[in-house]
VEXBADO-914303 format. One line per field, with one value per atom (N, C-alpha, C): residue number from 1; residue in three letters; atom name; z, y, x. Coordinates in steps of 0.05 Angstrom, whole numbers. Atoms other than C-alpha are relative to their C-alpha. Example, Ala and Ser with C-alpha at 12.3 -4.5 7.8 and 13.67 -1.06 7.14 Angstrom:
resi <- 1  1  1  2  2  2
resn <- ala  ala  ala  ser  ser  ser
name <- N  CA  C  N  CA  C
c3 <- 0  156  0  -1  143  14
c2 <- -24  -90  24  -24  -21  22
c1 <- 18  246  18  -16  273  -15
This chain:
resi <- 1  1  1  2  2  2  3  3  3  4  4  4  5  5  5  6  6  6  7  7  7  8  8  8  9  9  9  10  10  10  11  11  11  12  12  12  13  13  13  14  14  14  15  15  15  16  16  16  17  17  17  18  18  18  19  19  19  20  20  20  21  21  21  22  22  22  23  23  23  24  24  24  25  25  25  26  26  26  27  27  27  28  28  28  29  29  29  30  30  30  31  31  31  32  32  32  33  33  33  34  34  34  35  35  35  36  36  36  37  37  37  38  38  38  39  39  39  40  40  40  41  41  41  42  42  42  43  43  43  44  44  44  45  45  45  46  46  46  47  47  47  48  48  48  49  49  49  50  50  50  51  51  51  52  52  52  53  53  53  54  54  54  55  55  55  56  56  56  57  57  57  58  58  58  59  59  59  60  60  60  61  61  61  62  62  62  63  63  63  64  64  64  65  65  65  66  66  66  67  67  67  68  68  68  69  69  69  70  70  70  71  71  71  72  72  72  73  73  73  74  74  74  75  75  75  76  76  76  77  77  77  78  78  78  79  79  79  80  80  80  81  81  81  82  82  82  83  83  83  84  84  84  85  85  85  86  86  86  87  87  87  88  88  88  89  89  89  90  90  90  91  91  91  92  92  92  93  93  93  94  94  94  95  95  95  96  96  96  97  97  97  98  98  98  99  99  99  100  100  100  101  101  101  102  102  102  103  103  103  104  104  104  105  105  105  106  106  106  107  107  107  108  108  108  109  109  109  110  110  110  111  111  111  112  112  112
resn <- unk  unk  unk  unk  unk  unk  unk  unk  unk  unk  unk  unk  unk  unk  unk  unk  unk  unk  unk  unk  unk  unk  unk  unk  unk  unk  unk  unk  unk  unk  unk  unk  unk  unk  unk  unk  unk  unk  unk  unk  unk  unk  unk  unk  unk  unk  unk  unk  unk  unk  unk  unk  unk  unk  unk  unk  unk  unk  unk  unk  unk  unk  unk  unk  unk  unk  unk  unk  unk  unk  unk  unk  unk  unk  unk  unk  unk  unk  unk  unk  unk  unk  unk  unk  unk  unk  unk  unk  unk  unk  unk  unk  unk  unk  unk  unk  unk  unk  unk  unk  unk  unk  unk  unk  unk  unk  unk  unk  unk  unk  unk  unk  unk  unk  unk  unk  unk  unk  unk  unk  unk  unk  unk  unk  unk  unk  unk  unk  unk  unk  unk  unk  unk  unk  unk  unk  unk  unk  unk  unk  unk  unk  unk  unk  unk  unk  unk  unk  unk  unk  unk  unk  unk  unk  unk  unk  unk  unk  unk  unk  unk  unk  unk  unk  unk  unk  unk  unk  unk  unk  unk  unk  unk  unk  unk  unk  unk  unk  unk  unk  unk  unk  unk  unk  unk  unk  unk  unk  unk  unk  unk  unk  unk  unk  unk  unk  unk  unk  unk  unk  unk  unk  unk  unk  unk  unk  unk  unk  unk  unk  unk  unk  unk  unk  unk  unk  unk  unk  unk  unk  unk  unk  unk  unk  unk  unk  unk  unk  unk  unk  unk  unk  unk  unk  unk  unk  unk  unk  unk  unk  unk  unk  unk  unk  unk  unk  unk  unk  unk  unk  unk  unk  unk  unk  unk  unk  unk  unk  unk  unk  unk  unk  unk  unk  unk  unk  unk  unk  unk  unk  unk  unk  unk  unk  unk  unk  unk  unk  unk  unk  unk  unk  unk  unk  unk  unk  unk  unk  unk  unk  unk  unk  unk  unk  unk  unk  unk  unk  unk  unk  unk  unk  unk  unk  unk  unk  unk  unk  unk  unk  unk  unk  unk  unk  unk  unk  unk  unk  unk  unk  unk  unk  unk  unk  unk  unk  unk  unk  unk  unk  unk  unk  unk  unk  unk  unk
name <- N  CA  C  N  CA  C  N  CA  C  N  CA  C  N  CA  C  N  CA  C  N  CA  C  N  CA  C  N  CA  C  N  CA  C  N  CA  C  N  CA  C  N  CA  C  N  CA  C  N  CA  C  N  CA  C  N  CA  C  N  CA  C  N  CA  C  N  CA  C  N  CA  C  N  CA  C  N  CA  C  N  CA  C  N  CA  C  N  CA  C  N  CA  C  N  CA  C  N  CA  C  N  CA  C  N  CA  C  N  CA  C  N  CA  C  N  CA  C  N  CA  C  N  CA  C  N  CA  C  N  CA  C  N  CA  C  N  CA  C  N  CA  C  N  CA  C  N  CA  C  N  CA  C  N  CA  C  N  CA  C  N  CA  C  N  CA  C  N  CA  C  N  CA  C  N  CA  C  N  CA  C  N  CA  C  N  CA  C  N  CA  C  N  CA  C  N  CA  C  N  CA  C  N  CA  C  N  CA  C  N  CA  C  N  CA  C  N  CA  C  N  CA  C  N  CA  C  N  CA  C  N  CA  C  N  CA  C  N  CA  C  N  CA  C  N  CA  C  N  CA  C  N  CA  C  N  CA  C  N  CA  C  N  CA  C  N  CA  C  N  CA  C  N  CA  C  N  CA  C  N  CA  C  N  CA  C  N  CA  C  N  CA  C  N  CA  C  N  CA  C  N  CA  C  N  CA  C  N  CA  C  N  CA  C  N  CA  C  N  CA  C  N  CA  C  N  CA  C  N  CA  C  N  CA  C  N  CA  C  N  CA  C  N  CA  C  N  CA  C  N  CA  C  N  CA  C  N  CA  C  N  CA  C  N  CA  C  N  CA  C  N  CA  C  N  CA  C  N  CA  C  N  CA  C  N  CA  C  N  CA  C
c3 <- -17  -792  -12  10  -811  21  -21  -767  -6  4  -765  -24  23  -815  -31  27  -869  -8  1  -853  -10  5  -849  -34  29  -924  -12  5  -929  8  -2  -946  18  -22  -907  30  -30  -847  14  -14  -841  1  -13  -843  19  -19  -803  27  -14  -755  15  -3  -751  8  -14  -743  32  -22  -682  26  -9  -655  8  0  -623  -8  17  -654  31  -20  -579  3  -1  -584  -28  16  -643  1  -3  -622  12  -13  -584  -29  20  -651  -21  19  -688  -1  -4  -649  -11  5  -681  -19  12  -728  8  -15  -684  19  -16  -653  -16  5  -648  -30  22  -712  10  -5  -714  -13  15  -719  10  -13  -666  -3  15  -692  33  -13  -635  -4  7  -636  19  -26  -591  -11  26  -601  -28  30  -666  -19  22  -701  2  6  -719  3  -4  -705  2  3  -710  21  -30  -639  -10  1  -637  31  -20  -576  -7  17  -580  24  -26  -528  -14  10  -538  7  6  -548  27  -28  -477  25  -3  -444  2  3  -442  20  -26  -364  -6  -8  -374  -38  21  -455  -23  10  -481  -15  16  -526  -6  12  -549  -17  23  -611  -15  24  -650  -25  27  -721  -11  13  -760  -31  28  -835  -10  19  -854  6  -3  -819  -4  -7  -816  11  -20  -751  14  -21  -701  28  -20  -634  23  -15  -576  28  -31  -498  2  -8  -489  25  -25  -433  -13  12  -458  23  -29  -404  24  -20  -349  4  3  -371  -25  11  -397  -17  9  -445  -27  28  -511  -13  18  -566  -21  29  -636  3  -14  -590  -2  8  -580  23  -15  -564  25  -33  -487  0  -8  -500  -15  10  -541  15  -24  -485  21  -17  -437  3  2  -475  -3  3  -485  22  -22  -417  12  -10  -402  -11  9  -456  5  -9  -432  28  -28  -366  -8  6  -391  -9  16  -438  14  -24  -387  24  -26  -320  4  -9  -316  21  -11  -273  28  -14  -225  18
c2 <- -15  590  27  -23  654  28  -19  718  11  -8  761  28  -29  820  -19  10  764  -5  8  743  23  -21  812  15  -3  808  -17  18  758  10  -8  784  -9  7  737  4  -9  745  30  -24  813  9  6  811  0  17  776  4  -15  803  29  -34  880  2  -1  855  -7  16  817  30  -25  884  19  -43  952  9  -29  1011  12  0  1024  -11  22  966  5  6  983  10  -3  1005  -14  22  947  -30  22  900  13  -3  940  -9  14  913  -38  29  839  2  8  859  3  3  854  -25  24  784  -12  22  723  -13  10  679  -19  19  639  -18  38  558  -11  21  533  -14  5  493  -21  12  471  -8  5  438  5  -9  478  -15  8  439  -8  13  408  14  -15  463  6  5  470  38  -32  543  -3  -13  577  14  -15  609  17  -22  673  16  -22  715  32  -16  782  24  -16  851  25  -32  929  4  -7  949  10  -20  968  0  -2  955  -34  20  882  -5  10  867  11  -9  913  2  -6  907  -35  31  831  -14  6  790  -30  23  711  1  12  696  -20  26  634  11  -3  643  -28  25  586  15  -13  601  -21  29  538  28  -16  587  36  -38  662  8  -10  673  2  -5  705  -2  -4  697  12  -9  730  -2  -9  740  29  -23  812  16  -15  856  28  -30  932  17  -18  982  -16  15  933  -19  1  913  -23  20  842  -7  4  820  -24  15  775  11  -4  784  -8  15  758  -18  11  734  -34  11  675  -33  15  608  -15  -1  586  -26  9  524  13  -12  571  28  -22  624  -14  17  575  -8  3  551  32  -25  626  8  -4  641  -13  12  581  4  -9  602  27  -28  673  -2  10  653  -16  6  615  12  -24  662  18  -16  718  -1  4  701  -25  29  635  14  -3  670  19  -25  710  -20
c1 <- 18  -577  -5  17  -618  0  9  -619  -22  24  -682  14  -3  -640  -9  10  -642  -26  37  -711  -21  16  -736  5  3  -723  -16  23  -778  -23  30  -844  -7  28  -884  14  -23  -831  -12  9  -835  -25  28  -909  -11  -9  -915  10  -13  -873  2  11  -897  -20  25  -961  6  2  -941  5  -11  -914  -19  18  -959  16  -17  -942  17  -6  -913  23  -16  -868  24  -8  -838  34  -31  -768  11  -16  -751  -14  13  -782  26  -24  -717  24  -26  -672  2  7  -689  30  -14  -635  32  -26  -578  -7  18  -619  25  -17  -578  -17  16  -592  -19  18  -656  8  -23  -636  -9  14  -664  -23  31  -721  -14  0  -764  -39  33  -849  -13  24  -908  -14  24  -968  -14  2  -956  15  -12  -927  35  -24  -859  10  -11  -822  30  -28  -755  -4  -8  -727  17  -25  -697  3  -2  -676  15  -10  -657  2  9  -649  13  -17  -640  27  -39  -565  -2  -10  -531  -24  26  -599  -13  17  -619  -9  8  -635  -31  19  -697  -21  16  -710  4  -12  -707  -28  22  -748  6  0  -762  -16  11  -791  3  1  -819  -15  8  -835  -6  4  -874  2  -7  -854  -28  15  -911  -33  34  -977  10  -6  -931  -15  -2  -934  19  -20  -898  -14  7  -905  29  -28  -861  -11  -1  -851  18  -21  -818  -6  -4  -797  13  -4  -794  -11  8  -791  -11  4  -793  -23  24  -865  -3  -1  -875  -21  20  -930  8  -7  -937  -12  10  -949  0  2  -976  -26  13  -1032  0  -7  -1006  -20  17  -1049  16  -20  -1041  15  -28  -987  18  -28  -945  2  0  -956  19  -16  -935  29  -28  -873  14  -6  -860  16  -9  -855  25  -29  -808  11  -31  -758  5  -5  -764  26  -25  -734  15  -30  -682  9  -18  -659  11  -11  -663  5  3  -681  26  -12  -627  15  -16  -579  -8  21  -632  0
């Protein structure tokens, strides 16, 4: 398995990845490198992605994040919660929005 510090030593990764990000967003997109490792391989709509979850240090109820990465098109796509205020991003088409949302709530919401 891969975390996002190794990845973010992959050109197209981190790419990839910054774009997916506002310039707004970008202090909760640093914490990726303290993110569980990406391993999980799971298929939206045909395509094939790597799952990561990940949340600001001391801070996760209100700053938390899912991301799939396809290494085959380099994209990122995410669901995050930064400053209480939820959005995606990587604009991501609506069944990988969809699945977004459901691994969002599992990740965070399961115990709510």
């Amino acid at each position: 398995m891969m975390g996002a510090p190794e990845l973010l030593n992959d050109a197209k990764f981190k790419s990839a990845y910054y774009r997916a990000w506002s310039e707004g967003q970008r202090e909760l997109a640093s914490q990726a490198r303290r993110s569980r490792p990406f391993g999980k391989k799971i298929k939206v709509a045909g395509t094939e992605y790597l799952f990561a979850s990940f949340c600001k240090n001391r801070d996760c109820e209100d700053n938390n994040a899912v991301l799939l990465y396809s290494a085959q098109n380099g994209t990122v796509y995410g669901k995050i919660l930064d400053r209480r205020r939820a959005s995606l991003i990587g604009a991501s088409p609506q069944p990988v929005a969809t699945e977004l949302d459901r691994m969002w709530m599992s990740e965070w919401r399961q115990n709510k």
